[in-house]
Backbone as ProteinMPNN parsed JSONL, in Angstrom:
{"seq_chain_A": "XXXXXXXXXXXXXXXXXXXXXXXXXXXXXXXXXXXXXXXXXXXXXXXXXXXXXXXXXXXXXXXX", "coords_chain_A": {"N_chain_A": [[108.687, 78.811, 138.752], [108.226, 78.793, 135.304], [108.698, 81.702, 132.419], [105.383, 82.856, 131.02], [104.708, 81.893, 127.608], [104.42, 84.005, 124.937], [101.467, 84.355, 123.262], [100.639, 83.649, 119.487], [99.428, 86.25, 117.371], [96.564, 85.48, 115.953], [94.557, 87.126, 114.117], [96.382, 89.382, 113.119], [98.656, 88.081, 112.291], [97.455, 87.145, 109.484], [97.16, 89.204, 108.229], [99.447, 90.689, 108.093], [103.122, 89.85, 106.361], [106.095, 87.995, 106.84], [108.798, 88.294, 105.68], [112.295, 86.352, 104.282], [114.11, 87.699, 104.981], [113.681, 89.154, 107.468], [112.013, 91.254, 107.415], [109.199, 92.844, 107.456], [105.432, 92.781, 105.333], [103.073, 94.765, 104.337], [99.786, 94.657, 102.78], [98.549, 97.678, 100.897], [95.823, 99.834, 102.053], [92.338, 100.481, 101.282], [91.494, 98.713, 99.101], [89.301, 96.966, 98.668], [87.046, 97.221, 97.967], [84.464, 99.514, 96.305], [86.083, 100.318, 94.289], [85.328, 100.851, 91.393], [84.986, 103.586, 91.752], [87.851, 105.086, 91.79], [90.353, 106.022, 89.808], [92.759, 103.957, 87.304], [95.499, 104.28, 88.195], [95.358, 104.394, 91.005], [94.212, 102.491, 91.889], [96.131, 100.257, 91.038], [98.317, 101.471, 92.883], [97.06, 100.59, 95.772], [97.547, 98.024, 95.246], [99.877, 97.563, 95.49], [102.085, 96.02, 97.828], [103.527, 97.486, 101.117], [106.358, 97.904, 102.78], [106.948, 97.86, 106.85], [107.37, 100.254, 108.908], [110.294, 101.016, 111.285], [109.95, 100.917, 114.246], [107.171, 99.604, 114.182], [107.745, 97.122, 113.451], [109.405, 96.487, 115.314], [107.609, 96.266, 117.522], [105.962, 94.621, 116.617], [107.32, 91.957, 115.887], [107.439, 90.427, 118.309], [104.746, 89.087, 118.054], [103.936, 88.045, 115.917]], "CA_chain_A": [[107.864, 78.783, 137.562], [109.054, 79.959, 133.978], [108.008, 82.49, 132.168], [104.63, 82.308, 129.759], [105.42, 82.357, 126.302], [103.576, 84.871, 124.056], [100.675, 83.736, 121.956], [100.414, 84.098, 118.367], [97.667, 87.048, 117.565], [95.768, 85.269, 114.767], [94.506, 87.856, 112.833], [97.667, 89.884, 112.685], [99.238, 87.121, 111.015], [96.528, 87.037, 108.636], [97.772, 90.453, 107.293], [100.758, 90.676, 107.895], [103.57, 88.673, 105.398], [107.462, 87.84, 107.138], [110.104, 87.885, 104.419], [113.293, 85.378, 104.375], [114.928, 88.875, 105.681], [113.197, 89.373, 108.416], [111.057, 92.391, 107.29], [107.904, 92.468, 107.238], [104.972, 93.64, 104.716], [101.252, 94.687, 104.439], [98.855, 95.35, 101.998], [97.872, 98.884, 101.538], [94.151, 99.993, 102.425], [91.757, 101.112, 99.843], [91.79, 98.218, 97.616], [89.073, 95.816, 98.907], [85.452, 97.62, 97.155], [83.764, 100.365, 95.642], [87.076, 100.256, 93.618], [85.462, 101.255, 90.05], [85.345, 104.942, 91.115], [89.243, 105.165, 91.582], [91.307, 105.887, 88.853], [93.728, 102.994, 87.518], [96.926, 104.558, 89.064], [94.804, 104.362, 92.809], [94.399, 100.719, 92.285], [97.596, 99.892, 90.789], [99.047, 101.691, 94.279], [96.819, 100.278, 96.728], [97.787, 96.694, 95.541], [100.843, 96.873, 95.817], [102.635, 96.258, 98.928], [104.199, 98.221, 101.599], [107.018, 98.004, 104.301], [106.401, 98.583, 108.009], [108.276, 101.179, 109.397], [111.325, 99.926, 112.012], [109.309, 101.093, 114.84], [105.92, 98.91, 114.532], [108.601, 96.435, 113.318], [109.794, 96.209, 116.778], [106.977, 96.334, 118.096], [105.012, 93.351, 116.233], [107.573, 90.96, 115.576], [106.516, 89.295, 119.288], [103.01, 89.066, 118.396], [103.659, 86.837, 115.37]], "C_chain_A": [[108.532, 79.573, 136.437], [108.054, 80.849, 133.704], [106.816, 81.701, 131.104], [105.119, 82.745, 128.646], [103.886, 83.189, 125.62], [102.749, 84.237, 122.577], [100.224, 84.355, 120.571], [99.196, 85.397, 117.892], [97.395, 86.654, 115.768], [95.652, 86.135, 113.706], [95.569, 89.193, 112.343], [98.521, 89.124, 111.902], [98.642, 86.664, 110.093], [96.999, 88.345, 107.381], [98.99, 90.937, 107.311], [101.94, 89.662, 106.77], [105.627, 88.895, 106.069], [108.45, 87.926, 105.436], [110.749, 86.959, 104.985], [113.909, 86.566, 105.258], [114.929, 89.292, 106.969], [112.253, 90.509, 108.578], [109.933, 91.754, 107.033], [106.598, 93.62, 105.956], [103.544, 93.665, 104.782], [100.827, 95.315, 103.343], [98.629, 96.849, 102.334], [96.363, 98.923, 101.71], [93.556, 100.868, 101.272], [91.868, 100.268, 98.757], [90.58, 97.111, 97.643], [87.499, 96.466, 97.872], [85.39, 99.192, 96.959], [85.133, 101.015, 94.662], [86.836, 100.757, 91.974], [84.935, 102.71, 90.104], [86.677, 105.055, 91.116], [89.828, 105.094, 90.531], [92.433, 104.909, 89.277], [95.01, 103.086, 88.555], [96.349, 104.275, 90.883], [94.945, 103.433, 92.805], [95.339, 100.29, 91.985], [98.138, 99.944, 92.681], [98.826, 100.977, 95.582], [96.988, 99.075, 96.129], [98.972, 96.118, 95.399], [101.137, 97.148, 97.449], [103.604, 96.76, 99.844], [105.432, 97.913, 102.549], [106.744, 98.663, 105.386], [107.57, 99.214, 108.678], [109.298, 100.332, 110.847], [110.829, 100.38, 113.535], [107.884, 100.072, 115.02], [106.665, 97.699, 114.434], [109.209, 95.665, 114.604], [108.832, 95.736, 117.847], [105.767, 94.685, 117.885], [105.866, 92.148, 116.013], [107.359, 90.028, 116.465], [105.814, 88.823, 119.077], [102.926, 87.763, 117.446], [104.155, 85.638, 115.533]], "O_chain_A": [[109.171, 80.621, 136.523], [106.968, 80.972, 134.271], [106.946, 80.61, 130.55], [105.826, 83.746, 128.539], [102.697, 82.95, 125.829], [103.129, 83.866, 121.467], [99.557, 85.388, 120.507], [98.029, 85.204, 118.235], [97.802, 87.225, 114.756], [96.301, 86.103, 112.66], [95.425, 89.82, 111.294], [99.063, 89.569, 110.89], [99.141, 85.64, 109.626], [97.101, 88.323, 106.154], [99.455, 91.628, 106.404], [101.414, 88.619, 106.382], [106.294, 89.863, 105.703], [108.338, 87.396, 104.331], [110.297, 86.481, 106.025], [114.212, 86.218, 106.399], [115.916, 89.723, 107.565], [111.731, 90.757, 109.665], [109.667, 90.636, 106.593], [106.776, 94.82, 105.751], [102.873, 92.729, 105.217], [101.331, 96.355, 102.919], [98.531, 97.315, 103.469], [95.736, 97.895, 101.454], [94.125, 101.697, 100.562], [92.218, 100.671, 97.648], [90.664, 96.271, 96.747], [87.127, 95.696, 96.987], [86.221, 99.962, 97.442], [85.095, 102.209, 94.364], [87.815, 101.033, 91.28], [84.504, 103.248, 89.084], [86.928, 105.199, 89.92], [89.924, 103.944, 90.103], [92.965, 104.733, 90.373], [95.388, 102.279, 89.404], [97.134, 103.981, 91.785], [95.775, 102.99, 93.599], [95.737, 99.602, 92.925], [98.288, 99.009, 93.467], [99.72, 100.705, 96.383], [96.069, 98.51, 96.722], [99.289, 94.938, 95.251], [100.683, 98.052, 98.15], [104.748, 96.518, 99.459], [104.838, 97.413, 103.504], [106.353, 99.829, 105.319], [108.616, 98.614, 108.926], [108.987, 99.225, 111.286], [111.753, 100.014, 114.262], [107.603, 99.817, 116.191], [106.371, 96.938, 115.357], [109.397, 94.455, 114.737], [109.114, 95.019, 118.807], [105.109, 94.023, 118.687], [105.193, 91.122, 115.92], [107.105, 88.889, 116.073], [105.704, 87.788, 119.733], [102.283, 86.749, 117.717], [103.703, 84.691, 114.89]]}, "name": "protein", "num_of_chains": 1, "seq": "XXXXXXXXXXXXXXXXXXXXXXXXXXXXXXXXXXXXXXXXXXXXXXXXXXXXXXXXXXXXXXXX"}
């Protein structure tokens, strides 16, 4: 018998985003509500996006 192959985990690839590179990126947290106490510079930050360290990197590229 072969081996099973590893199934996609849905909602990790929901938040997660591959590059052409092979890195990967995620939204930061803190950007989805109660967003009009935060000063502009908070929301600016939390929408942009981050790189995942080369450790979880390793660790998630199976999953997707």
């Amino acid at each position: 018998m072969g081996k099973n192959k590893i199934k996609t985990h849905k909602g990790t690839k929901k938040v997660l985003n591959i590059r052409q590179s092979g890195s990967i990126t995620k939204l930061n947290t803190g950007n989805n509500h109660m967003t009009g106490k935060k000063t502009p510079a908070q929301s600016k930050k939390a929408g942009a996006k981050s790189n995942l360290s080369k450790s979880d990197l390793k660790r998630l590229k199976n999953v997707i």
